[in-house]
KELUM-530794 format. One record per residue (C-alpha): residue number from 1; y, x, z. Coordinates in nm, 3 decimals. Example, Ala and Ser with C-alpha at 12.3 -4.5 7.8 and 13.67 -1.06 7.14 Angstrom:
2
+------+---------+---------+---------+
! resi !      yy !      xx !      zz !
+------+---------+---------+---------+
!    1 !  -0.450 !   1.230 !   0.780 !
!    2 !  -0.106 !   1.367 !   0.714 !
+------+---------+---------+---------+
END
This chain:
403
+------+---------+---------+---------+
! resi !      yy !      xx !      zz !
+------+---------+---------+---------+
!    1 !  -0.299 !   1.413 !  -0.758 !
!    2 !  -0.052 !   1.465 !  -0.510 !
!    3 !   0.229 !   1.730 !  -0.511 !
!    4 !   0.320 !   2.000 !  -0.256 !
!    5 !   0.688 !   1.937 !  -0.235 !
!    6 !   0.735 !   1.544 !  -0.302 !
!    7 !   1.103 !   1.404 !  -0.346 !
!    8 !   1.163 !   1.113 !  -0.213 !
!    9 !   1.052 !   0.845 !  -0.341 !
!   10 !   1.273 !   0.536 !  -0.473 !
!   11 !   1.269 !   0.210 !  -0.268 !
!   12 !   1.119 !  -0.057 !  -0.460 !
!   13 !   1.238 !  -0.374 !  -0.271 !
!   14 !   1.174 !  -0.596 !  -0.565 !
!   15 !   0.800 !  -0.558 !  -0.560 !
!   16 !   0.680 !  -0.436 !  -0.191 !
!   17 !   0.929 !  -0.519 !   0.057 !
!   18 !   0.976 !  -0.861 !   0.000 !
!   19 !   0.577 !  -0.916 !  -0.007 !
!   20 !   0.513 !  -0.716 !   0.308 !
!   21 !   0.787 !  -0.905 !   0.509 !
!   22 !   0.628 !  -1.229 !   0.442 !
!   23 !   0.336 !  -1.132 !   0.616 !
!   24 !   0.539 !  -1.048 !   0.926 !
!   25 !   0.455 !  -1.389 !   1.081 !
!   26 !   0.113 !  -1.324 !   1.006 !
!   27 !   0.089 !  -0.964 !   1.092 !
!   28 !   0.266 !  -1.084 !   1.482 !
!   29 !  -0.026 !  -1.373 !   1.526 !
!   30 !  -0.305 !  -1.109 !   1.437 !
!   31 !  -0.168 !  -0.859 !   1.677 !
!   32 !  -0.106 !  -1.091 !   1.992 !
!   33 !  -0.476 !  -1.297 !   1.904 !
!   34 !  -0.625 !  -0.902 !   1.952 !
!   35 !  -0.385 !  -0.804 !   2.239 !
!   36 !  -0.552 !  -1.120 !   2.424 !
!   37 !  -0.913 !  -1.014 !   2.376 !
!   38 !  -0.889 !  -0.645 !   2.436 !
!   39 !  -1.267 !  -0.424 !   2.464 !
!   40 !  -1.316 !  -0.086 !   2.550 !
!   41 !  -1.486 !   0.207 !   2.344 !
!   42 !  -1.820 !   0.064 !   2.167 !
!   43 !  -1.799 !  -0.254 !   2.283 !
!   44 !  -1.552 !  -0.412 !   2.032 !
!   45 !  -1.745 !  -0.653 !   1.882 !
!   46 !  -1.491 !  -0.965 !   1.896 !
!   47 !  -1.232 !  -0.712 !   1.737 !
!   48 !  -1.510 !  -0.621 !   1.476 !
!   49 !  -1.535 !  -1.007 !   1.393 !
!   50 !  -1.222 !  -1.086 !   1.367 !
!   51 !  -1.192 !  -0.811 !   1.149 !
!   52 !  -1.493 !  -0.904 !   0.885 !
!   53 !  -1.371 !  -1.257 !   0.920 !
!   54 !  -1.044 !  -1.203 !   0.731 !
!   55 !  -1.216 !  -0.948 !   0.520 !
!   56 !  -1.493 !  -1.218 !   0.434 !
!   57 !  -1.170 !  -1.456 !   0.338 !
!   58 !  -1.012 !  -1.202 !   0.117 !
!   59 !  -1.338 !  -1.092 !  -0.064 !
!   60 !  -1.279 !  -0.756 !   0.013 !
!   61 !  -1.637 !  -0.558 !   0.046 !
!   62 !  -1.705 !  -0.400 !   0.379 !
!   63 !  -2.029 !  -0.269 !   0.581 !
!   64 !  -1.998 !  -0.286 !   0.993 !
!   65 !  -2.200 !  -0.164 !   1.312 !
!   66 !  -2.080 !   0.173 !   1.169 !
!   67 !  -2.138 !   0.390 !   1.456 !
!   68 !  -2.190 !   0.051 !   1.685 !
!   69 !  -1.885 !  -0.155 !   1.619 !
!   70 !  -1.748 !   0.056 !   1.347 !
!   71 !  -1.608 !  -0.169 !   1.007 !
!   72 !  -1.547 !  -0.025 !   0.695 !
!   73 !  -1.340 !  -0.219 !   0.373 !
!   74 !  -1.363 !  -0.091 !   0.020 !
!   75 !  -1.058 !  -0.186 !  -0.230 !
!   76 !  -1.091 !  -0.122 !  -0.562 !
!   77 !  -0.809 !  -0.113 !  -0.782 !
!   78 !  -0.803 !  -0.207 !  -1.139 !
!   79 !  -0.874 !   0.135 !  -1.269 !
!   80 !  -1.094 !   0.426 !  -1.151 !
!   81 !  -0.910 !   0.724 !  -0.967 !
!   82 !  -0.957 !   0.887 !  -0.608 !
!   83 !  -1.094 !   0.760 !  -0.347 !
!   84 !  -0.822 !   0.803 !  -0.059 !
!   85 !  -0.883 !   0.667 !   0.341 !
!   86 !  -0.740 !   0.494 !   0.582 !
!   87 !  -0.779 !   0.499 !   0.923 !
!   88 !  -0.772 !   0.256 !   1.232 !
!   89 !  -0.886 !   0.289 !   1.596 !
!   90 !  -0.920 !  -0.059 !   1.809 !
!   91 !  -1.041 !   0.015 !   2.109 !
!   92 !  -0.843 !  -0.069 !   2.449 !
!   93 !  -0.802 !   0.085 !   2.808 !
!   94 !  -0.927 !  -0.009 !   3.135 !
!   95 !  -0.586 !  -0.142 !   3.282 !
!   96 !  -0.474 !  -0.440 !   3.435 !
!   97 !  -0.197 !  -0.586 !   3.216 !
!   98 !   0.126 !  -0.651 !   3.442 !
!   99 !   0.311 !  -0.825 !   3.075 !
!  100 !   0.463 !  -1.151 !   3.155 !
!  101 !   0.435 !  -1.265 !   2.829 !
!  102 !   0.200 !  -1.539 !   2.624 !
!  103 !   0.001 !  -1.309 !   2.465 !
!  104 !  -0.127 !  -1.089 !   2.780 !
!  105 !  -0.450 !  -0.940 !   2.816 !
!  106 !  -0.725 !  -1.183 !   2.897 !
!  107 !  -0.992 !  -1.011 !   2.966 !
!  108 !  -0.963 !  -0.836 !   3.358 !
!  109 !  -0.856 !  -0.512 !   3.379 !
!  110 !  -0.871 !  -0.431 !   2.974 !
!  111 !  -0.572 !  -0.374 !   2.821 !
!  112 !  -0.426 !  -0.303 !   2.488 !
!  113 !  -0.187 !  -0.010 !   2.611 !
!  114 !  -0.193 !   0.225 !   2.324 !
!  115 !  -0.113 !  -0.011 !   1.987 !
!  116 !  -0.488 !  -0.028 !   1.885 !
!  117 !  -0.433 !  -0.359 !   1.860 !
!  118 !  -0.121 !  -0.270 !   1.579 !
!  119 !  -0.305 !  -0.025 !   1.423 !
!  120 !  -0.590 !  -0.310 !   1.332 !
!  121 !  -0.298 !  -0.557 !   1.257 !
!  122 !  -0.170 !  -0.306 !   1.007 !
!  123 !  -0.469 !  -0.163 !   0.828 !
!  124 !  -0.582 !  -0.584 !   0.824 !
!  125 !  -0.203 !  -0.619 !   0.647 !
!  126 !  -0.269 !  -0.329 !   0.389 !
!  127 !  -0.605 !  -0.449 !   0.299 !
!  128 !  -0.512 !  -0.782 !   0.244 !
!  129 !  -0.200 !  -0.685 !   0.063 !
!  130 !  -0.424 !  -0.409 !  -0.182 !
!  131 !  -0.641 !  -0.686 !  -0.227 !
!  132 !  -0.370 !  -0.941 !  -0.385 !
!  133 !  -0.232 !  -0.609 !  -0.559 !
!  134 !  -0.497 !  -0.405 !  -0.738 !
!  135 !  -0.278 !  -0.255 !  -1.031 !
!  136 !  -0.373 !   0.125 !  -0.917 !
!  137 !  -0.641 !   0.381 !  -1.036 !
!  138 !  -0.840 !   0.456 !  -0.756 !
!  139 !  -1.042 !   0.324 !  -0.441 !
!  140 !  -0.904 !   0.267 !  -0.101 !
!  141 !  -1.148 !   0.296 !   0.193 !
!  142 !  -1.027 !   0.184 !   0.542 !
!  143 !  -1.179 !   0.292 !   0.847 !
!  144 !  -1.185 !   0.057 !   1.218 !
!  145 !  -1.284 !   0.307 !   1.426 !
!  146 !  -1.412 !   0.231 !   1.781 !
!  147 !  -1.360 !   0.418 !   2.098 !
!  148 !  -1.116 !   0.681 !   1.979 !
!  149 !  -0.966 !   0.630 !   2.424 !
!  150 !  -1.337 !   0.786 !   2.477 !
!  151 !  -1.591 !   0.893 !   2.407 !
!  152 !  -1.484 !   0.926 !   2.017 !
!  153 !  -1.578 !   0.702 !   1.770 !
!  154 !  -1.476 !   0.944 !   1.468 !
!  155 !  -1.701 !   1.196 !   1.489 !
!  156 !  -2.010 !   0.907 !   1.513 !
!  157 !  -1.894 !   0.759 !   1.193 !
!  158 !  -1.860 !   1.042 !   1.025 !
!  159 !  -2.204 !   1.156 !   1.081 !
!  160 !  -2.316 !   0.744 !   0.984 !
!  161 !  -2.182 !   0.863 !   0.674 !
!  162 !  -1.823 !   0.638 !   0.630 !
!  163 !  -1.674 !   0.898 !   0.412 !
!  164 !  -1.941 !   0.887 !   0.199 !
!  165 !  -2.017 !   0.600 !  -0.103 !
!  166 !  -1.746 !   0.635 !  -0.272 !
!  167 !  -1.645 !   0.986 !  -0.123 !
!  168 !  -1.296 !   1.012 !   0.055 !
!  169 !  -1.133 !   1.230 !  -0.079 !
!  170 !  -0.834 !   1.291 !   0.171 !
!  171 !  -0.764 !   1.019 !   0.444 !
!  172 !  -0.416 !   0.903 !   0.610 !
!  173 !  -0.344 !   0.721 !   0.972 !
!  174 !  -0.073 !   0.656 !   1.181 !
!  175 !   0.006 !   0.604 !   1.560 !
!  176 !   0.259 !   0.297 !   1.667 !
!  177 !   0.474 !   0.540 !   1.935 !
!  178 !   0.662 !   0.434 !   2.166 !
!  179 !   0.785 !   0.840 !   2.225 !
!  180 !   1.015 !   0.764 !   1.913 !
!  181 !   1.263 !   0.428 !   1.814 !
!  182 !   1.181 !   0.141 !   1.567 !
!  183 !   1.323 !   0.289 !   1.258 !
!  184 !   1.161 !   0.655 !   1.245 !
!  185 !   0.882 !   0.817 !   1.159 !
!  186 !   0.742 !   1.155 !   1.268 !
!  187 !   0.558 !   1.333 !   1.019 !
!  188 !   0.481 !   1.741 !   1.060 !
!  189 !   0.282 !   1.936 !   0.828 !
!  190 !   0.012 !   2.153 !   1.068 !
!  191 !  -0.033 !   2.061 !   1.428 !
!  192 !   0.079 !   1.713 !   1.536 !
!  193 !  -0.207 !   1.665 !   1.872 !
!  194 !  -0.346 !   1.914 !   2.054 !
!  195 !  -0.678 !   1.938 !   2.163 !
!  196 !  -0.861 !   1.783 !   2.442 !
!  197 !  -1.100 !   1.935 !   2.612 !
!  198 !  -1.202 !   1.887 !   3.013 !
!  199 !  -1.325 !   2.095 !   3.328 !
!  200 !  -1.488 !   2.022 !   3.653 !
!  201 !  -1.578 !   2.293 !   3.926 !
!  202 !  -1.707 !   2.277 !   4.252 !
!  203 !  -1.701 !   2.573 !   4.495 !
!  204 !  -1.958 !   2.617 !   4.748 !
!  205 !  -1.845 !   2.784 !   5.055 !
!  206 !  -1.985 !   2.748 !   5.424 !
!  207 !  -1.883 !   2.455 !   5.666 !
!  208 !  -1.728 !   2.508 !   6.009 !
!  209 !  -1.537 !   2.409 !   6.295 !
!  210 !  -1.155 !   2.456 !   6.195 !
!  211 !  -1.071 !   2.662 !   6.507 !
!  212 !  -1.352 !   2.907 !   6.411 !
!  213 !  -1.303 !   3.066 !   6.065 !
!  214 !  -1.453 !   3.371 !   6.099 !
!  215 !  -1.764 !   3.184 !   6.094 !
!  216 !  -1.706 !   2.988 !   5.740 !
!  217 !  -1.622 !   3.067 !   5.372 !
!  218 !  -1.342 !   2.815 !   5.332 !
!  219 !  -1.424 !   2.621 !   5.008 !
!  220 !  -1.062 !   2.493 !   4.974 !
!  221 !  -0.900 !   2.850 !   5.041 !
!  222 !  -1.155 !   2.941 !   4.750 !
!  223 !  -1.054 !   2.655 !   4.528 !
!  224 !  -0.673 !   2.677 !   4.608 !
!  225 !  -0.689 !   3.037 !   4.498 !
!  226 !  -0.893 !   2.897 !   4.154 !
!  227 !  -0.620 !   2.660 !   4.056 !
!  228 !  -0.344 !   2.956 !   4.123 !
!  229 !  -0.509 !   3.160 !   3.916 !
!  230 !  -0.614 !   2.947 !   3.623 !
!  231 !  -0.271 !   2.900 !   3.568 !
!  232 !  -0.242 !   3.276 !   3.501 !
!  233 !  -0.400 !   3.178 !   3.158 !
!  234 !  -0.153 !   2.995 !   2.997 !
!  235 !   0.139 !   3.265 !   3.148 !
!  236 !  -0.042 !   3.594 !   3.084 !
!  237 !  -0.340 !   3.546 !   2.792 !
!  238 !  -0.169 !   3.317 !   2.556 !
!  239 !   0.041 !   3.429 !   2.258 !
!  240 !   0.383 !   3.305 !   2.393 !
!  241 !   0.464 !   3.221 !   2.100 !
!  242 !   0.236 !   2.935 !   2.097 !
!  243 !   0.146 !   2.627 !   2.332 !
!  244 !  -0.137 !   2.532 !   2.569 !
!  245 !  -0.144 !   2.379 !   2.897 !
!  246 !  -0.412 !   2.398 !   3.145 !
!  247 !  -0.387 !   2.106 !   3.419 !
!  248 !  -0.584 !   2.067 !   3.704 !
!  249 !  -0.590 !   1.650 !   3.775 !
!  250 !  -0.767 !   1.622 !   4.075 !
!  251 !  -0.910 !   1.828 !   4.437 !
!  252 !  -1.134 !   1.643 !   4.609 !
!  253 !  -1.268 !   1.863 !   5.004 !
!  254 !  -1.326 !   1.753 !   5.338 !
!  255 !  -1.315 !   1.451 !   5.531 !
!  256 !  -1.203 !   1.582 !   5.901 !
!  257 !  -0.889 !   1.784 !   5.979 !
!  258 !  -1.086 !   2.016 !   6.208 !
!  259 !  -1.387 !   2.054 !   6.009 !
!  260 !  -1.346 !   2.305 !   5.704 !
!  261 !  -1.494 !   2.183 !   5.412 !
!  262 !  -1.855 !   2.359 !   5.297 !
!  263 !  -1.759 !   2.203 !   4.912 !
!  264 !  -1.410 !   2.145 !   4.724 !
!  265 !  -1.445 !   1.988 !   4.343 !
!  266 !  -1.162 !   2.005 !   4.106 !
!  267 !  -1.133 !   1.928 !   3.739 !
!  268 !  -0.872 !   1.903 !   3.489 !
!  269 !  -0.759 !   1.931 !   3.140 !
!  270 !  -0.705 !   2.182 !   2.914 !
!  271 !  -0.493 !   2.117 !   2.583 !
!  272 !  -0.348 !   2.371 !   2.286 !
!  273 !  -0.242 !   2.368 !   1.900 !
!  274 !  -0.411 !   2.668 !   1.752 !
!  275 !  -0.772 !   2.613 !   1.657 !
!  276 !  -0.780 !   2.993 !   1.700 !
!  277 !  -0.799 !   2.897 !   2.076 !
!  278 !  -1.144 !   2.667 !   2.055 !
!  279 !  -1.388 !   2.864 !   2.178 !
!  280 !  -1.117 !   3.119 !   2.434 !
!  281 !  -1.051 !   2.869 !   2.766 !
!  282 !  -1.406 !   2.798 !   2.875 !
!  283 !  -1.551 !   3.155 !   2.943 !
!  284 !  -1.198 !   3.276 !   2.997 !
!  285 !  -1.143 !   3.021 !   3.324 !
!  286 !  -1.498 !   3.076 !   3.429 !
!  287 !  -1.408 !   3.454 !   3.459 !
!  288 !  -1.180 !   3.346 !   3.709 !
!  289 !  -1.402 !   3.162 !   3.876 !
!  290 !  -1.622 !   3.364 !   3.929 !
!  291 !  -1.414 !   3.641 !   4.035 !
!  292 !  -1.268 !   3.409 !   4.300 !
!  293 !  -1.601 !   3.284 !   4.443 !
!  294 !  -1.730 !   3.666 !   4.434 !
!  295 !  -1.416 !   3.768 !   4.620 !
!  296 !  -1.490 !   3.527 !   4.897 !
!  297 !  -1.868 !   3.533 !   4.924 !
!  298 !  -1.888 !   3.205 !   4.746 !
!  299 !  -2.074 !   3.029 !   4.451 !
!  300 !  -1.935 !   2.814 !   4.196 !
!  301 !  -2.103 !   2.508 !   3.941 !
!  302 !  -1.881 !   2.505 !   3.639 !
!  303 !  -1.867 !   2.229 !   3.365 !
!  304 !  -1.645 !   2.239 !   3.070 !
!  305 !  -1.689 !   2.002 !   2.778 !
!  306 !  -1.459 !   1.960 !   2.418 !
!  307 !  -1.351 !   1.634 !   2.349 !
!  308 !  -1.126 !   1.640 !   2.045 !
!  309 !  -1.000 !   1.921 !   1.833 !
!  310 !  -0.632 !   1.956 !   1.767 !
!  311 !  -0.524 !   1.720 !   1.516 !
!  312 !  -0.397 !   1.922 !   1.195 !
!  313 !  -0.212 !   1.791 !   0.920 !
!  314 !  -0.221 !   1.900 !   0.536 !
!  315 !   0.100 !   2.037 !   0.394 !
!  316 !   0.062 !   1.876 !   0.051 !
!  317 !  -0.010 !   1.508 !   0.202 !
!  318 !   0.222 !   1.522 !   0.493 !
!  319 !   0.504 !   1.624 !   0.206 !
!  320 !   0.367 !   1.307 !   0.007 !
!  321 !   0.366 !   1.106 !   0.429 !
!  322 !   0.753 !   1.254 !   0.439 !
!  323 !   0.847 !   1.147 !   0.098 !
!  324 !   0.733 !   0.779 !   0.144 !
!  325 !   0.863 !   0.745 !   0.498 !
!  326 !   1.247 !   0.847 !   0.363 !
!  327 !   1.157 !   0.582 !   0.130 !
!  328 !   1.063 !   0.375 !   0.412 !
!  329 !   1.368 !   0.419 !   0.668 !
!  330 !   1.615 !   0.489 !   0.354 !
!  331 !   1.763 !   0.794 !   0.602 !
!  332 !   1.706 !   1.128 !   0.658 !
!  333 !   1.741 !   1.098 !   0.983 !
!  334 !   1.438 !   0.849 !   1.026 !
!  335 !   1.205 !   1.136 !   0.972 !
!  336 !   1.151 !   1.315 !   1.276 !
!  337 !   0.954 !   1.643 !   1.194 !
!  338 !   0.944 !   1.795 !   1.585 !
!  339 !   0.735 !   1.536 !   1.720 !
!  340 !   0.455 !   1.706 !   1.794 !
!  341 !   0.251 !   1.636 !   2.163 !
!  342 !  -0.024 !   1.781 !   2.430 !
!  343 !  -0.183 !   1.417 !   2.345 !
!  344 !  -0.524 !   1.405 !   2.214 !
!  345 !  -0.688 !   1.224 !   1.943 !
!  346 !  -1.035 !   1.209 !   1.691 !
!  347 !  -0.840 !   1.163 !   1.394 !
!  348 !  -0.876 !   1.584 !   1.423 !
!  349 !  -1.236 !   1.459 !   1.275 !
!  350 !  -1.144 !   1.290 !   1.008 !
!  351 !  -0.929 !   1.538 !   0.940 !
!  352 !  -1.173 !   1.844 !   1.010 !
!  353 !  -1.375 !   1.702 !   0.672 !
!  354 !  -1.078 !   1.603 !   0.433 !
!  355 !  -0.735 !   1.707 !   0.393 !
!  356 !  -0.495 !   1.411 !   0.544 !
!  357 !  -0.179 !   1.330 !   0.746 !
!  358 !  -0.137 !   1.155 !   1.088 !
!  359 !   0.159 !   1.074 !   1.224 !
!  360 !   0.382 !   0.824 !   1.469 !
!  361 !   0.524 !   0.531 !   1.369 !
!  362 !   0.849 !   0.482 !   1.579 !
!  363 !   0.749 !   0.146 !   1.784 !
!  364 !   1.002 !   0.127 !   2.127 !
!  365 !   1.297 !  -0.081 !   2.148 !
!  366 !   1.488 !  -0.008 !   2.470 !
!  367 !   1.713 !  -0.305 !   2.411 !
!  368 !   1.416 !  -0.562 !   2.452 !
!  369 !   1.281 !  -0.367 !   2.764 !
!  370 !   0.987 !  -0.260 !   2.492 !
!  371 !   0.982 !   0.108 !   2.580 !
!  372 !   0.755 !   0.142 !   2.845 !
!  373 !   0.472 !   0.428 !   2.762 !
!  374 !   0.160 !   0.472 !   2.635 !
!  375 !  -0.110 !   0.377 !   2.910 !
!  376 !   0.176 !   0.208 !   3.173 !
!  377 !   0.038 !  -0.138 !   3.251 !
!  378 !   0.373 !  -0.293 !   3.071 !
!  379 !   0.354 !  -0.102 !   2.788 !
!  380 !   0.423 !  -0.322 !   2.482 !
!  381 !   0.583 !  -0.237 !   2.126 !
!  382 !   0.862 !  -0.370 !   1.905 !
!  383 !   0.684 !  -0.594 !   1.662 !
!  384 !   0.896 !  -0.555 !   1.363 !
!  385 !   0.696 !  -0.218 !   1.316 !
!  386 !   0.395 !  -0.385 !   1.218 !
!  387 !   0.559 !  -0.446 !   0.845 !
!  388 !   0.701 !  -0.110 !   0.853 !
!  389 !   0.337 !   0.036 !   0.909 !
!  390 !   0.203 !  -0.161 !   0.630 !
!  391 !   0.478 !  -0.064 !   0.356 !
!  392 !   0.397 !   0.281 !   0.486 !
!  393 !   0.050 !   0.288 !   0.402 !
!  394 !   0.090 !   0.063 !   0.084 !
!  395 !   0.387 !   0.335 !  -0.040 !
!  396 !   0.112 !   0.642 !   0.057 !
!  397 !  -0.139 !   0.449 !  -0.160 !
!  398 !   0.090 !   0.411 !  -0.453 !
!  399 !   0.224 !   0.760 !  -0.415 !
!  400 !  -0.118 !   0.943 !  -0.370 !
!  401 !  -0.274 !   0.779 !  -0.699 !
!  402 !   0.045 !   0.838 !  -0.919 !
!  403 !   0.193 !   0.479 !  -0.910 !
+------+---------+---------+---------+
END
């Protein structure tokens, strides 16, 4: 189906490029009419209409309120093969937009600040493109997935069964990135995103008077000692070798400077590659903990919950991924294979049940002040990497069933 080592593959400008840049216009208008109507996790229903609407116009077959607001599209091409997937996320973030620009946010305080709104401009451009160009054997599925910002919409639509009827049989996705420049793609067999997973603690000491003590446990001497020694972790029980970070985001104690606090809450983040690790941080940090709190005659609540697993890419289809995007950028130097990041993502799902690639689409244009990052309130993308998203997918397609 697909080999282990691909070459690269030979630009065919005659047949895809010229087709794919004449939806540019088109692929622009999409993007800004979503970037204006922006919805967080589950609640993208105008982004889910918009989406069957053009489906509906192409008379491509699709099922929705997949897990909610979840869409799926079926392409057939003109002779039976694999069934290979595509996936989309299109949710948005609760921020204020501070873009000057036509096509700004208008819904308060939502924002497109991650390139959902590309990523459903893109996967809209491939379907409609497979649809006008059915000469391969197999099926295409393609997956809008909500809430992938929180709380996951991947692993819901799994278990609603969107891999299933006709079975996917290994799935692809990409990320617009404004961490790379229009022009490159970053594409790494194994780890690309680590996991996400998150912590809260609060200590319970004993309130006092701040000139007295003696006559308190100190919850923030307790919890300052916690964070110290969580970080002992990552230095001192992790394989070197490898990479995990444990952050702690936020201390919340006391409201007086002479009153010592009787409770101080903190929670963080924790974040690593190896899927080895899954199941080490949680007892591990509440060890320490509990050590602490013993130590000082206090008690501890401790909540620790998994969010994503660490996105992991196939060998065999990130070679295939690597072998279209040389294609794609026509230099070696386009493909960026260190690109991995601490960022999270439910892709890992998708990925979890079939063998797949994701990786970054290049996306920031410094010259045009359209580098800003993901989740700033200005962050916008160079849109001339709309097209290159669709060839990419439209090359995978072609490459994964033998074209």
């Amino acid at each position: 189906m697909f080999a282990t080592t691909a070459p690269p593959l030979p630009v065919n400008r005659d047949r895809i490029r010229p087709a794919i840049q004449a939806l540019q216009d088109q692929l622009v208008t999409w993007r800004r009419g979503l970037h204006q109507r922006p919805e967080l996790g589950f609640k993208e229903w105008l982004t889910a209409d918009f989406i069957c609407e053009k489906l509906d116009e192409w008379g491509i077959d699709h099922q929705r309120h997949i897990a909610q607001t979840g869409v799926a599209a079926v392409i057939e091409g003109s002779r039976p093969g694999p069934v290979l997937g595509i996936r989309a996320d299109m949710d948005a973030l609760p921020i204020q937009e501070e873009n000057q620009v036509p096509y700004c946010s208008q819904h308060d305080g939502v924002m497109h600040a991650c390139g959902h709104d590309g990523h459903v401009a893109i996967a809209l451009g491939t379907a409609y493109y497979l649809s006008t160009h059915r000469d391969f054997a197999g099926t295409v599925k393609i997956v809008f997935q909500p809430a992938e910002e929180g709380p996951g919409g991947a692993k819901p639509m799994i278990e609603a069964g969107v891999l299933k009827n006709p079975d996917v049989e290994a799935m692809i996705g990409l990320h617009l990135w404004n961490n790379l420049p229009l022009g490159t793609v970053g594409v790494r067999t194994g780890a690309l995103m680590a996991a996400s997973e998150f912590f809260t603690c609060t200590v319970q000491g004993k309130g006092g008077h701040g000139a007295l003590p003696h006559q308190t446990v100190d919850s923030i001497v307790v919890g300052a000692q916690i964070v110290n020694a969580l970080q002992t972790i990552v230095a001192r029980n992790i394989d070197p070798t490898k990479s995990a970070v444990v952050t702690v985001g936020q201390f919340h104690a006391g409201k007086a400077q002479n009153v010592i606090a009787d409770t101080a809450t903190f929670g963080g983040t924790v974040r690593y590659f190896d899927p080895a690790y899954a199941d080490y941080f949680a007892p591990r940090m509440e060890q320490i903990i509990a050590g602490v709190c013993q130590a000082h005659g206090a008690s501890y609540s401790f909540n620790y919950r998994a969010l994503y697993p660490p996105v992991i890419n196939d060998a065999g289809i990130a070679d295939l991924v690597r072998s279209v995007a040389l294609a794609v950028v026509e230099t070696p130097a386009g493909v960026v294979p260190d690109c991995h990041t601490m960022g999270g993502e439910d892709m890992a799902f998708f990925l979890q049940e079939v063998p797949g690639c994701y990786f970054f689409l290049g996306s920031a244009n410094a010259d045009k002040a359209l580098a800003y990052p993901h989740h700033h309130p200005r962050f916008d993308f160079d849109e001339t990497a709309l097209g290159l998203g669709v060839e990419m997918f439209v090359r995978c397609v072609e490459a994964y069933f033998g074209e």
